[in-house]
C-alpha positions as protocol buffer text, in pm:
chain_id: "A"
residue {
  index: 1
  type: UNK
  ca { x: 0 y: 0 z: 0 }
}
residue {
  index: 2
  type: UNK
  ca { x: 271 y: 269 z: 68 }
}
residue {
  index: 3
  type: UNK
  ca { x: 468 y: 180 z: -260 }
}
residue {
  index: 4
  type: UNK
  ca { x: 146 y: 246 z: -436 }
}
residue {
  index: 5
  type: UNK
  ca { x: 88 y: 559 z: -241 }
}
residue {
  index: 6
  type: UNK
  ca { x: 460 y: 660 z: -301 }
}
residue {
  index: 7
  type: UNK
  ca { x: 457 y: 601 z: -692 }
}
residue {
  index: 8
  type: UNK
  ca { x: 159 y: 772 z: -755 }
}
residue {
  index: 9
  type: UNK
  ca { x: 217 y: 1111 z: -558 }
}
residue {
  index: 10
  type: UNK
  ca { x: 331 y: 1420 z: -753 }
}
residue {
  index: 11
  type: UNK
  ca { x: 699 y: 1501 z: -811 }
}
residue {
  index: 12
  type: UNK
  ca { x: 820 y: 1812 z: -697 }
}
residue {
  index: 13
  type: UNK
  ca { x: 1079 y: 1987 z: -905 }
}
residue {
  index: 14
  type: UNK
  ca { x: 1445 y: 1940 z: -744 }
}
residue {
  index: 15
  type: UNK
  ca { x: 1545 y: 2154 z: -473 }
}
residue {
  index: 16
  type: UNK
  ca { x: 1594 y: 2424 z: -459 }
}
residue {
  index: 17
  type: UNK
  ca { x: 1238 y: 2499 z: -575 }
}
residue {
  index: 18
  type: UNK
  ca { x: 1382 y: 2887 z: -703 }
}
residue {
  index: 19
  type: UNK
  ca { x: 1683 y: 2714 z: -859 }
}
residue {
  index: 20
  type: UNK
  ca { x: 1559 y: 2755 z: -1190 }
}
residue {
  index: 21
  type: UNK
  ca { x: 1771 y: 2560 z: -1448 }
}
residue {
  index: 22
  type: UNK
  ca { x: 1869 y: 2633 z: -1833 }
}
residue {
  index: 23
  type: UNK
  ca { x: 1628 y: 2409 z: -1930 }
}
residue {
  index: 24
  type: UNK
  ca { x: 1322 y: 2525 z: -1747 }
}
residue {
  index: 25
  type: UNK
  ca { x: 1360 y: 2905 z: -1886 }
}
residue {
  index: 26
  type: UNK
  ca { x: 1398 y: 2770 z: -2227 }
}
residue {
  index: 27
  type: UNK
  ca { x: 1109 y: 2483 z: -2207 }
}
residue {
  index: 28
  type: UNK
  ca { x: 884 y: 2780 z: -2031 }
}
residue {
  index: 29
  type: UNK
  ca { x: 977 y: 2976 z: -2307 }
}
residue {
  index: 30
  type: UNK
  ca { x: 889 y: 2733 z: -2626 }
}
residue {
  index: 31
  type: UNK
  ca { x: 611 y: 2626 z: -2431 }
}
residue {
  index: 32
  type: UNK
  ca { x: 512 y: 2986 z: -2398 }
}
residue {
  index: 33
  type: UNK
  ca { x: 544 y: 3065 z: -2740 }
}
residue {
  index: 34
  type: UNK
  ca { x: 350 y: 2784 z: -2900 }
}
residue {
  index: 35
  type: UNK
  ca { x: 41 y: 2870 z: -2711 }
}
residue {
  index: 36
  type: UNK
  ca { x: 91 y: 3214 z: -2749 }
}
residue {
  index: 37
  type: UNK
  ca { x: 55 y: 3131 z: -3127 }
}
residue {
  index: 38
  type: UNK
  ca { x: -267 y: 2927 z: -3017 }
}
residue {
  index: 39
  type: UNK
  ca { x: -370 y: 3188 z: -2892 }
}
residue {
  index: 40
  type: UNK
  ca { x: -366 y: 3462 z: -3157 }
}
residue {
  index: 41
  type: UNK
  ca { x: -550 y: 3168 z: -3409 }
}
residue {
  index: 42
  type: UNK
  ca { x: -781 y: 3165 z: -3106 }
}
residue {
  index: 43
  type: UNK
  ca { x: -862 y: 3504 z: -3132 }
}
residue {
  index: 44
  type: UNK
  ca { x: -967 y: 3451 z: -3507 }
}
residue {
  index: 45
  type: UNK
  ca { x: -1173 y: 3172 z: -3409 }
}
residue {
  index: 46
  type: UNK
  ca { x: -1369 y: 3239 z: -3147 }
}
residue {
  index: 47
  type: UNK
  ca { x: -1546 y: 3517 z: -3220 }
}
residue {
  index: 48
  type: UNK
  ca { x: -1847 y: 3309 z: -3394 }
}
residue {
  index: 49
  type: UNK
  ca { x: -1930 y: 3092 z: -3086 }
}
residue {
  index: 50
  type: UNK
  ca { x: -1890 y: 3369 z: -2858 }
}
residue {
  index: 51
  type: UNK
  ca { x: -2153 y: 3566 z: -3046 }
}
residue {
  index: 52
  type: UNK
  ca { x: -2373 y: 3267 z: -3038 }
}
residue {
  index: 53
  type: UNK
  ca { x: -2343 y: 3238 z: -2643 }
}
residue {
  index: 54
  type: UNK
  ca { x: -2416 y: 3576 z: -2639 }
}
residue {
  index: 55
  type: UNK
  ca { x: -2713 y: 3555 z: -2806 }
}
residue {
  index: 56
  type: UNK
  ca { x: -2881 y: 3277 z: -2505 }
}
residue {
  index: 57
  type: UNK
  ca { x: -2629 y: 3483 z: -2245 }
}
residue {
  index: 58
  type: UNK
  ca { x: -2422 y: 3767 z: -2268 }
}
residue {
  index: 59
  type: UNK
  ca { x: -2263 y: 3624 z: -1952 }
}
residue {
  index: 60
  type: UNK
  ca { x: -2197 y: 3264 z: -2102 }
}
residue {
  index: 61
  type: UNK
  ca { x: -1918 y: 3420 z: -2346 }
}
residue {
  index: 62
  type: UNK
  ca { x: -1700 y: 3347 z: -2067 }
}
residue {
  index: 63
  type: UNK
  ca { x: -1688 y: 2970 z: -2220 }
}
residue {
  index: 64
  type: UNK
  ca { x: -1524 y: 3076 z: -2484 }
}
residue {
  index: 65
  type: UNK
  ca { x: -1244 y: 3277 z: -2302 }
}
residue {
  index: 66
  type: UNK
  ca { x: -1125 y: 3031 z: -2120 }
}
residue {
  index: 67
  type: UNK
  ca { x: -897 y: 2852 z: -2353 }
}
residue {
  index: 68
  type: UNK
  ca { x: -698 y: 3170 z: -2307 }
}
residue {
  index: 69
  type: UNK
  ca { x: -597 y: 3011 z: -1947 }
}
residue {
  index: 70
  type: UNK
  ca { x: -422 y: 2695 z: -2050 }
}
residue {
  index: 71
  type: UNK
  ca { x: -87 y: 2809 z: -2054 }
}
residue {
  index: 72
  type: UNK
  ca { x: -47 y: 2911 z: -1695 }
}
residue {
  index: 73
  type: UNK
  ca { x: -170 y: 2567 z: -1624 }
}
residue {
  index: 74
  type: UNK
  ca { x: 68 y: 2388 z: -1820 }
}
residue {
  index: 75
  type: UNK
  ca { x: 338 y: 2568 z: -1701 }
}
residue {
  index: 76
  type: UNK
  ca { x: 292 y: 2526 z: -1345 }
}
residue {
  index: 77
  type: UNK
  ca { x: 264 y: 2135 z: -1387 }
}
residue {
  index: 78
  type: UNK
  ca { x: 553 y: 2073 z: -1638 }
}
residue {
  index: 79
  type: UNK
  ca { x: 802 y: 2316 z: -1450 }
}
residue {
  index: 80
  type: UNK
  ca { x: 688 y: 2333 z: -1075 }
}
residue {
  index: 81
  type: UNK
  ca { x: 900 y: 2616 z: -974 }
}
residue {
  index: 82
  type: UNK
  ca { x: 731 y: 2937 z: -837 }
}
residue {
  index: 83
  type: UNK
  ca { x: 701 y: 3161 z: -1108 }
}
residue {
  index: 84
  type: UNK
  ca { x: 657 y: 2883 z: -1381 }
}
residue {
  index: 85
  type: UNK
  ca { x: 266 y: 2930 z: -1449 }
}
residue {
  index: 86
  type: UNK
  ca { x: 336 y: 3301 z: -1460 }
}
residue {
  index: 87
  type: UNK
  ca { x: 582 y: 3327 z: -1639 }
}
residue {
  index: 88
  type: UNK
  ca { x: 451 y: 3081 z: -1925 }
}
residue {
  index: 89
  type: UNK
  ca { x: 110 y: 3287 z: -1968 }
}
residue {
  index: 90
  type: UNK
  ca { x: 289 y: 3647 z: -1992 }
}
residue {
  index: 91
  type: UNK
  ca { x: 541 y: 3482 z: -2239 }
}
residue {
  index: 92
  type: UNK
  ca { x: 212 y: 3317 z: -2445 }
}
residue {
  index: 93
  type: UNK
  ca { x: 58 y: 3722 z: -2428 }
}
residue {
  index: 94
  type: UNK
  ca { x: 360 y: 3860 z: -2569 }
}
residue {
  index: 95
  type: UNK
  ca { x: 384 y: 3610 z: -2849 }
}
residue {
  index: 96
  type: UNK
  ca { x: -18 y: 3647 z: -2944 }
}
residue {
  index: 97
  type: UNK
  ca { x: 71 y: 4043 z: -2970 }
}
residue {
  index: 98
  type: UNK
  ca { x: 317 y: 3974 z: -3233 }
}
residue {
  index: 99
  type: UNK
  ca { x: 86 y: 3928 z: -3525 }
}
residue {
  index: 100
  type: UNK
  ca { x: -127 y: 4200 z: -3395 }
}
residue {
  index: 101
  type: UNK
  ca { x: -449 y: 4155 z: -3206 }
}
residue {
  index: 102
  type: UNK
  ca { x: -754 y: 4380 z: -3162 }
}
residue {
  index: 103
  type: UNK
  ca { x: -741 y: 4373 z: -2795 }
}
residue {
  index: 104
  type: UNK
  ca { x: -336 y: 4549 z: -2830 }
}
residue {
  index: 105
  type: UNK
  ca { x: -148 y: 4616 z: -2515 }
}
residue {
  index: 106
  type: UNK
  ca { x: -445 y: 4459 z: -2288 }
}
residue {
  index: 107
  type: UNK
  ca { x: -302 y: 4133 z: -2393 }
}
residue {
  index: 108
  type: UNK
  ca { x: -39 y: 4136 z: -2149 }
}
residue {
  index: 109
  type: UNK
  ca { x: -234 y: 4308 z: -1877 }
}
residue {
  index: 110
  type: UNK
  ca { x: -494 y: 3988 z: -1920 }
}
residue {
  index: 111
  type: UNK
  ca { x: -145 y: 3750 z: -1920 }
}
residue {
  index: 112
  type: UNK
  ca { x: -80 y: 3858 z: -1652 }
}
residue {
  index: 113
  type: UNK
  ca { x: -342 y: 3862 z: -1420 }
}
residue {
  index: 114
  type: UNK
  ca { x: -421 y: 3498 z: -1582 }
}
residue {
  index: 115
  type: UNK
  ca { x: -94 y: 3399 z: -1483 }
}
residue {
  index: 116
  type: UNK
  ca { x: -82 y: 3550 z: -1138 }
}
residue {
  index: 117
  type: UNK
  ca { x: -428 y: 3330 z: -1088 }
}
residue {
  index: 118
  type: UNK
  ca { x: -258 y: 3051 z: -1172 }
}
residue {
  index: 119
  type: UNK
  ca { x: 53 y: 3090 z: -981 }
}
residue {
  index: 120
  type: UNK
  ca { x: -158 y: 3135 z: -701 }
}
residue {
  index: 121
  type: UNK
  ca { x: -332 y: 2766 z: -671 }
}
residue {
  index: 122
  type: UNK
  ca { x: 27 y: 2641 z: -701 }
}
residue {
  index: 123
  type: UNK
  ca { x: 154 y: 2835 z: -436 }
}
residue {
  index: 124
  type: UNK
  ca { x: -103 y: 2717 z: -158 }
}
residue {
  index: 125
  type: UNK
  ca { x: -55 y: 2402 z: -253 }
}
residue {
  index: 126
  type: UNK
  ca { x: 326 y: 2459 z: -205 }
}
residue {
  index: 127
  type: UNK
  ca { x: 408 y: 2356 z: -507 }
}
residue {
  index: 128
  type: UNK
  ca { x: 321 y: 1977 z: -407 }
}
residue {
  index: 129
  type: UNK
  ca { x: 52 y: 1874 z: -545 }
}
residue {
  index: 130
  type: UNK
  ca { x: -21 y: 1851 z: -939 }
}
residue {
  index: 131
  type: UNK
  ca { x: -251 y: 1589 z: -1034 }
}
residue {
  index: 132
  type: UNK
  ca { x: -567 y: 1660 z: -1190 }
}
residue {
  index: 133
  type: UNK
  ca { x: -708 y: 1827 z: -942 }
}
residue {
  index: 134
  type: UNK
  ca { x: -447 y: 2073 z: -910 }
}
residue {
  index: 135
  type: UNK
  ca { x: -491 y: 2151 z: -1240 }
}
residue {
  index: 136
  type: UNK
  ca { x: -869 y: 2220 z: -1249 }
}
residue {
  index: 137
  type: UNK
  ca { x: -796 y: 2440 z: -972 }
}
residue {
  index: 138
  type: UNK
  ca { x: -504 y: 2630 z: -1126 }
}
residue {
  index: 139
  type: UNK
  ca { x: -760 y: 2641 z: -1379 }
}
residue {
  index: 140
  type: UNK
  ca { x: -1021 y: 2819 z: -1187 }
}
residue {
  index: 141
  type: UNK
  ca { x: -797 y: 3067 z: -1006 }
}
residue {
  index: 142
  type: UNK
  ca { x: -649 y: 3186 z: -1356 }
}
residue {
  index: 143
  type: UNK
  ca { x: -1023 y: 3347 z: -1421 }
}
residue {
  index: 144
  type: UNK
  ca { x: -1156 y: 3580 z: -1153 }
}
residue {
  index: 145
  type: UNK
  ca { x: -850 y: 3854 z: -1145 }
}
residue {
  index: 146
  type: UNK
  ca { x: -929 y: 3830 z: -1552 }
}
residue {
  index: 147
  type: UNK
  ca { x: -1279 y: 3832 z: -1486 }
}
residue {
  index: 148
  type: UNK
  ca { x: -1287 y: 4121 z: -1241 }
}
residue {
  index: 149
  type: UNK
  ca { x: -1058 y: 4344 z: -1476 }
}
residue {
  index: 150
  type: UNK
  ca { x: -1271 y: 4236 z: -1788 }
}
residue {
  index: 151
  type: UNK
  ca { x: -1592 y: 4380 z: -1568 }
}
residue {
  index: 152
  type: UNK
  ca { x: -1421 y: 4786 z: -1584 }
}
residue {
  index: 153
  type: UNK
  ca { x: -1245 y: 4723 z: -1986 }
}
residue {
  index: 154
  type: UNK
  ca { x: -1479 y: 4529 z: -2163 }
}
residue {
  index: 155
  type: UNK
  ca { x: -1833 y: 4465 z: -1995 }
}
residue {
  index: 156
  type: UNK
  ca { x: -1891 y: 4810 z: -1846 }
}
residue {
  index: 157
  type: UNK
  ca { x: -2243 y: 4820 z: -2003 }
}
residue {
  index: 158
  type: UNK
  ca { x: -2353 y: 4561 z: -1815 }
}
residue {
  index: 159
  type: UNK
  ca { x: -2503 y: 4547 z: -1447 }
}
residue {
  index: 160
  type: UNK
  ca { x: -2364 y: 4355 z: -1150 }
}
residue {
  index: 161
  type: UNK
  ca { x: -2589 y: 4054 z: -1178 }
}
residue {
  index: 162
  type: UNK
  ca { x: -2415 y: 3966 z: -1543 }
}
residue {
  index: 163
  type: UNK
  ca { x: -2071 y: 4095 z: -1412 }
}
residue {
  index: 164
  type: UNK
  ca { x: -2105 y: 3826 z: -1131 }
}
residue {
  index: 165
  type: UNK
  ca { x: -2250 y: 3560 z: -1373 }
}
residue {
  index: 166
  type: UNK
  ca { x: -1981 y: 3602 z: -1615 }
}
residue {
  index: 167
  type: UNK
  ca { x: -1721 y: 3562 z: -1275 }
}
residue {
  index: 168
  type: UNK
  ca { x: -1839 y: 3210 z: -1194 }
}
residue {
  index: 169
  type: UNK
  ca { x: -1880 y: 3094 z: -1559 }
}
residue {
  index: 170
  type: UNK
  ca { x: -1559 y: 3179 z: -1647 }
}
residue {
  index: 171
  type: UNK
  ca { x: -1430 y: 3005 z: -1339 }
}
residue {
  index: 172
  type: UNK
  ca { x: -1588 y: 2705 z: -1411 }
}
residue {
  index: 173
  type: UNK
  ca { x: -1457 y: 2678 z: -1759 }
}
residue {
  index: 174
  type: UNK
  ca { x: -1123 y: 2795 z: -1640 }
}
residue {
  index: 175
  type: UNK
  ca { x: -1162 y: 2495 z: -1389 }
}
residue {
  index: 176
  type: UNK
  ca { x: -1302 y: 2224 z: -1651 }
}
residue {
  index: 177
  type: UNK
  ca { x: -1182 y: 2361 z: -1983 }
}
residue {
  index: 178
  type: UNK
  ca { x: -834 y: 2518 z: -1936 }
}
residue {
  index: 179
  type: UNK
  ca { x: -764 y: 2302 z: -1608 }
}
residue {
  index: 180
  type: UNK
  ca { x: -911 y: 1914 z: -1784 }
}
residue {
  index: 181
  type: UNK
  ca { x: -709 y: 2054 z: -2109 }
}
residue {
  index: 182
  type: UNK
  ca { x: -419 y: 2148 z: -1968 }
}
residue {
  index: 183
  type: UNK
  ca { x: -320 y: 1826 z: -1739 }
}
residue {
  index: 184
  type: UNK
  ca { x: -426 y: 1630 z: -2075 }
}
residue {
  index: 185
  type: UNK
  ca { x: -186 y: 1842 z: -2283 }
}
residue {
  index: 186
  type: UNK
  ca { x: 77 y: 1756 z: -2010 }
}
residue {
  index: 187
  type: UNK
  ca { x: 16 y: 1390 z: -1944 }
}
residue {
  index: 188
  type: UNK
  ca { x: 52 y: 1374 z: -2369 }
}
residue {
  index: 189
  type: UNK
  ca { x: 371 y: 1569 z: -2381 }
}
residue {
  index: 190
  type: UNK
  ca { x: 489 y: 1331 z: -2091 }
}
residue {
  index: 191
  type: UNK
  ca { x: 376 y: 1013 z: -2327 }
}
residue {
  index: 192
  type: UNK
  ca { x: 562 y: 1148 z: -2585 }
}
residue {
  index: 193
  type: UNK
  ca { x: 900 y: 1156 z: -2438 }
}
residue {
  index: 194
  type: UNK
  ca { x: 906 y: 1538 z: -2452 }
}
residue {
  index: 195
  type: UNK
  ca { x: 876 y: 1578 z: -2071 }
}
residue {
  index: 196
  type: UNK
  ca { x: 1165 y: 1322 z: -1986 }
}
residue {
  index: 197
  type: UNK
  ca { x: 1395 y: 1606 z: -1773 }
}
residue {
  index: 198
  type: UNK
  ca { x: 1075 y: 1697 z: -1622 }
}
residue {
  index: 199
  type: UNK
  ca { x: 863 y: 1570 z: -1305 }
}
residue {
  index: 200
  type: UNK
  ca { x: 550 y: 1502 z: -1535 }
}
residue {
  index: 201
  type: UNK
  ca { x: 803 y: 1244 z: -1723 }
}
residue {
  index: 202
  type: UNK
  ca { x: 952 y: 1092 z: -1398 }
}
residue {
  index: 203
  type: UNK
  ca { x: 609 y: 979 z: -1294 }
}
residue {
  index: 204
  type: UNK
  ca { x: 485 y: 838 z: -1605 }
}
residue {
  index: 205
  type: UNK
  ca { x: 833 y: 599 z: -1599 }
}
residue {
  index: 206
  type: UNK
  ca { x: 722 y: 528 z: -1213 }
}
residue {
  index: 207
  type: UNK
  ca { x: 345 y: 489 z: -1293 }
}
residue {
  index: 208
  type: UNK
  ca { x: 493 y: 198 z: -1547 }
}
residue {
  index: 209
  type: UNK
  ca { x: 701 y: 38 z: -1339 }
}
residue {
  index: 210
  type: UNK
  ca { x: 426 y: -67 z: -1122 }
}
């Protein structure tokens, strides 16, 4: 029972947790960029289905925002160093500015409060804990700081019984779209050898030895 209990626990990045190495800034920083690029086709995308939530809505256009938290997520479980989820949304920001988007220099300021949401579940777990669950909740707290700053930019037409609907709906799909999608995009990068210097990679070899 405690080999089991051992084997399946999370890995915690080698200490010293702030010891970042060469190869977490640079994997932050691909994995940073490629959803950053994700995100600007994102932007082209979604602006169909968010018009069609808006329509039953206004509120449930939230859905469609949160794929826009993912890369916090994914960089908090693939790196596990403070900083990590952070760090990988602003990086994914700056990249989707590149091309040009219509939303300009908010970009970042949305990275960044997305990021500091995430960076925040990680850090009361103390950066321990990073199964699935930690992810949908990473997930959640990537939304309401985003939310909250989306209420005075973007939805200032709107009275407090939408701006407090669109709070918990993003949350929710922050929790079950960008949380779910993010520990799946892990657990595949892990599969696919990608993740090897990583925790996520440790415990899939451990998880097979059993």
């Amino acid at each position: 029972m405690s080999t089991t209990i051992e084997r399946t626990r999370s890995i915690r990045a080698t200490a010293p947790l702030a010891a970042w190495r060469t190869v977490d800034i640079l994997t932050i920083a691909f994995l940073g960029a490629a959803f950053g690029i994700a995100y600007w086709g994102w932007g082209l995308a979604y602006q169909a289905p968010s018009t069609a939530l808006t329509t039953i809505f206004p509120p449930l256009t939230g859905i469609t925002a949160a794929p826009w938290l993912v890369a916090g997520v994914v960089g908090g479980l693939v790196v596990r160093r403070p900083g990590a989820a952070l760090l990988c949304e602003v990086v994914a920001a700056l990249v989707s500015m590149i091309p040009g988007t219509q939303w300009g220099f908010t970009t970042l300021i949305s990275g960044i409060l997305q990021g500091l949401g995430a960076e925040f579940a990680f850090l009361v777990l103390g950066y321990s804990v990073y199964g699935l669950g930690a992810a949908i909740f990473a997930g959640a707290m990537a939304a309401p700081l985003e939310a909250v700053y989306e209420w005075f930019v973007y939805w200032t037409d709107w009275g407090w019984g939408y701006k407090i609907a669109y709070l918990f709906i993003l949350t929710a799909a922050g929790a079950f779209i960008a949380g779910t999608l993010g520990w799946l995009i892990t657990r595949a990068l892990a599969a696919a050898g990608a993740l090897n210097a990583f925790p996520p990679g440790q415990e899939l070899r451990e998880s097979r030895s059993v």
